[in-house]
N, C-alpha and C positions, 0 to 999 in steps of 0.2 A: 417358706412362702406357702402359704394356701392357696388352690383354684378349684374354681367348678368351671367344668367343660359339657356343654351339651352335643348334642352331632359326634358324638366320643366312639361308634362303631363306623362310621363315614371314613371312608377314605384317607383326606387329610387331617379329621378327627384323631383317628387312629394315630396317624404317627406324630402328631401334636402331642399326643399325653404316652406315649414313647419315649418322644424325647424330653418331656417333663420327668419321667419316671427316673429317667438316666441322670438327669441333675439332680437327682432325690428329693423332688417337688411334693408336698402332700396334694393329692388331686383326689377329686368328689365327681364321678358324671351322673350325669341324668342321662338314662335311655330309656326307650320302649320296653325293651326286653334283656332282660341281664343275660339271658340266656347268650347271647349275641355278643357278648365279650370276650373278650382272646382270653382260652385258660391261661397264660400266664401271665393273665394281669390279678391271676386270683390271690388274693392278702394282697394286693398294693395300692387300690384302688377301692375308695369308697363310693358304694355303689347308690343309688336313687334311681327306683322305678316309677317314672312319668312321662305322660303323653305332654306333649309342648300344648296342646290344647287345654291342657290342667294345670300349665306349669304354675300360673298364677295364684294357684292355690297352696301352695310349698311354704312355710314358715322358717324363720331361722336355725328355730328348734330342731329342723328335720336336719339341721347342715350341724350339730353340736353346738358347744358356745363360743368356740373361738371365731375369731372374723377371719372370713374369706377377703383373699386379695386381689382377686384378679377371677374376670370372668369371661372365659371365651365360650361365643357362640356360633358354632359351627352348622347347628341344626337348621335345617335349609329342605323341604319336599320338593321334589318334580326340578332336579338339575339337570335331568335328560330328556329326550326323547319327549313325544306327544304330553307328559306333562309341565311341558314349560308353556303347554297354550291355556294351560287350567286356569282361571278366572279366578274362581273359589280358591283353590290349593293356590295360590301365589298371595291374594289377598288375605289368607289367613298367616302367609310366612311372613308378611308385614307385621301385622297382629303381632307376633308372637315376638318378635324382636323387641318390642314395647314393654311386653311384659317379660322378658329377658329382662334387660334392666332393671324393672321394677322389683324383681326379687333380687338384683344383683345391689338395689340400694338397702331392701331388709337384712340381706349380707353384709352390712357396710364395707361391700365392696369399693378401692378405691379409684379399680381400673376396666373397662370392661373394653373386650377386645373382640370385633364386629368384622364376620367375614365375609368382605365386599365379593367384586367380582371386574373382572377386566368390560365384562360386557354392560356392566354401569356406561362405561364411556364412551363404546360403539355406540348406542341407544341413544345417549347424551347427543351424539355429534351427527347422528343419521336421523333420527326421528323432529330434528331441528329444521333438517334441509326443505327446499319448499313444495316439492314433489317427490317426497318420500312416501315409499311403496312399504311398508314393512309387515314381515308375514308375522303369524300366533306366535309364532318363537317369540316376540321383544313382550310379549305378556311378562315372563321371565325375565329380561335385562331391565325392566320399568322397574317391577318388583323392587328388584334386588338395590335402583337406585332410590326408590321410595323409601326402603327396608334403609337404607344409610341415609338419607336425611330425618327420617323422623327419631331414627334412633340420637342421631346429633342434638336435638330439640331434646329429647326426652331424657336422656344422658346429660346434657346443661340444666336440666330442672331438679335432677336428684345429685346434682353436685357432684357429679363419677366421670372421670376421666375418660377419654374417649377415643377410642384408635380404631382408624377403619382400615382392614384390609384389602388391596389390589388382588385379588389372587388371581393371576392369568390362566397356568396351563402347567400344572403340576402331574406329574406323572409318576408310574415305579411302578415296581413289586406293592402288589395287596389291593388295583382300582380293578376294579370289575365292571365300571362304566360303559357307553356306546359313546365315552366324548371321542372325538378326532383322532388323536394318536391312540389310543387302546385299541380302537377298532378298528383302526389303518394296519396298525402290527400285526395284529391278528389276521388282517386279510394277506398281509406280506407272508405271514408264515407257513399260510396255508398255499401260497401262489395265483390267491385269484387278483381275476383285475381292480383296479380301482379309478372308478371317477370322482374328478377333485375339479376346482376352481382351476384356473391358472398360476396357483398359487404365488402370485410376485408379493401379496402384503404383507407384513411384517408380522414378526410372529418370535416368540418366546417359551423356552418349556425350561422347567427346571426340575430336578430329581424328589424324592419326596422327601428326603430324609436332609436336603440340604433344607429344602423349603421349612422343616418343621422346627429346625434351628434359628432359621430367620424369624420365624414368627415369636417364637420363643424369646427372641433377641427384644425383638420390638415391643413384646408386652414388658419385658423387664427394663430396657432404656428408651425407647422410642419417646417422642415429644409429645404430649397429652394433646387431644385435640388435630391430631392430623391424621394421614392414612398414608399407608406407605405399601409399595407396589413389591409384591413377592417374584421375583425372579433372579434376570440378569441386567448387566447393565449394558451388553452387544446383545441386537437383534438379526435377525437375517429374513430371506423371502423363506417363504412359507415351504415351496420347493427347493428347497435345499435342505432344510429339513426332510423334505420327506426322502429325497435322494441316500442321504445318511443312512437313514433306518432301512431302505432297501439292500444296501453295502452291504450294512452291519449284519445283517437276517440274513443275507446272500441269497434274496428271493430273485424268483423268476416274474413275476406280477408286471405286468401291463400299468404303468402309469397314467392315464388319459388327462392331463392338464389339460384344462380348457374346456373340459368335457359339462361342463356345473359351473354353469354363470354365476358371477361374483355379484352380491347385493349386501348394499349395508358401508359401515362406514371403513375408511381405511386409515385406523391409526398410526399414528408418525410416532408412539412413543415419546412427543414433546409433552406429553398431558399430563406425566406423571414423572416424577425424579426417579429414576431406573437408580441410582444411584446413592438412594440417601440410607436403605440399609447396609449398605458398603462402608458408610461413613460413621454407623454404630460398631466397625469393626467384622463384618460378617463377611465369609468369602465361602464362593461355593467350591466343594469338593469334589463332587461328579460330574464328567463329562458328559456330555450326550449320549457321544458314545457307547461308553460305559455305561451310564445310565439302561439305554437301549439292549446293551448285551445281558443287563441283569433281570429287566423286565422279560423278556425274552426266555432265558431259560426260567423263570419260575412260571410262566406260562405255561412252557412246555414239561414243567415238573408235575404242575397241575392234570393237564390235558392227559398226561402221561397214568397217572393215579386216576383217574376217572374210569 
């Protein structure tokens, strides 16, 4: 099997075409900067230097002659922090998912594989309500649901399969993020306080290397035309999670629940089948736990090398 992977130095990029490499996948990404790839992915990964802004400009030619099979896009700006209120930067990731496609049809690719976002559905279910208050942040959650319906329209006009990903709350070794748990760890590690929500909403993480399996799973069996949610199929409140990770760390850190009023939707996890990658046969192997002890020490293997 052939794919091309954009967003291929990102996070779950990265270990998406890890785990492709591991099942001896031939894989093609497009990045900004080749320099930016892991040297050992050097001979096994055919490279494409391109700005997603230009991506539309890519011929087949550029990919060889064989046809590509499957096209994941990963590439996403402004998932953190102050640019998730970017206007411009969010309306151009819509943009660019269009034109994802469109080169994924000169590909005659027959599968292309769209990475959603959990906060599709907060957005969906909060911004619906009739006195919803919602801050620059859902500039980002809007995005991301506009970025999955147009690509649904645009994917059924070039005849290409279409799989949208849930992806919640992936975590490990190799994020360097400010999402929620990276920089809750981090503050555990160090022992300072944190303020949080009251955390009672539900809430979901999975390791990254399970998660890169699952997606993996789903580009190769998954049902064409649906989207299927990256996690688990049990959730828990948000503070229990976080209680775990303090255990696990054996920090001293001040918890302050309650301290950061809760705004926005609270999902019940009925909105999405928690369960139907289960049902392609995919089982996760990392616990939290574990999960948390591994992220944890390459943190501090990092922090340590510095």
């Amino acid at each position: 099997m052939r794919v091309v992977v954009t967003g291929a130095t990102g996070f779950v990029g990265t270990g998406v075409v890890n785990e492709l490499l591991k099942q001896n996948t031939d894989v093609t990404v497009i990045v900004r900067n080749a320099t930016q790839l892991p040297c050992y992915w050097n001979g096994k990964v055919t490279v494409i230097e391109a700005d997603l802004s230009s991506i539309h400009l890519l011929e087949r030619a550029d990919f060889g002659k064989e046809k590509i099979d499957v096209f994941f896009h990963f590439a996403w700006s402004g998932t953190a922090g102050n640019e998730r209120a970017d206007v411009d930067l969010q309306l151009n990731n819509v943009r660019y998912v269009c034109d994802a496609i469109a080169l994924a049809k000169k590909l005659g690719c027959s599968r292309f594989i769209n990475s959603g976002s959990i906060m599709e559905y907060e957005a969906y279910q909060y911004l619906k309500e009739d006195k919803a208050a919602p801050g620059m942040g859902y500039i980002y959650s809007t995005a991301k649901l506009t970025g999955d319906f147009f690509a649904r329209i645009c994917a059924k006009q070039a005849d290409i399969e279409y799989i949208n990903l849930i992806i919640s709350n992936i975590y490990g070794v190799g994020e360097f993020s400010q999402r929620f748990l990276n920089s809750t760890l981090r503050k555990m590690m160090k022992n300072e306080p944190i303020d949080m929500t009251a955390g009672l909403q539900l809430y979901d993480f999975i390791y990254i290397t399970d998660a890169a399996e699952a997606i993996c799973m789903v580009a190769k069996c998954g049902e064409a035309n649906s989207s299927y949610y990256i996690g688990n199929t049990c959730q828990r409140e948000l503070r229990k999670f976080v209680l775990i990770m303090k255990e696990v760390v054996q920090s001293t850190s001040e918890i302050r629940f309650g301290a950061v009023p809760f705004t926005g939707a609270q999902l019940t996890y009925e909105e999405f089948d928690t369960a139907k990658i289960e049902q392609l046969g995919f089982t996760p192997k990392v616990s939290f736990e574990e999960g948390i002890r591994r992220t944890k020490e390459w943190i501090a293997e990092r922090e340590n090398n510095d």
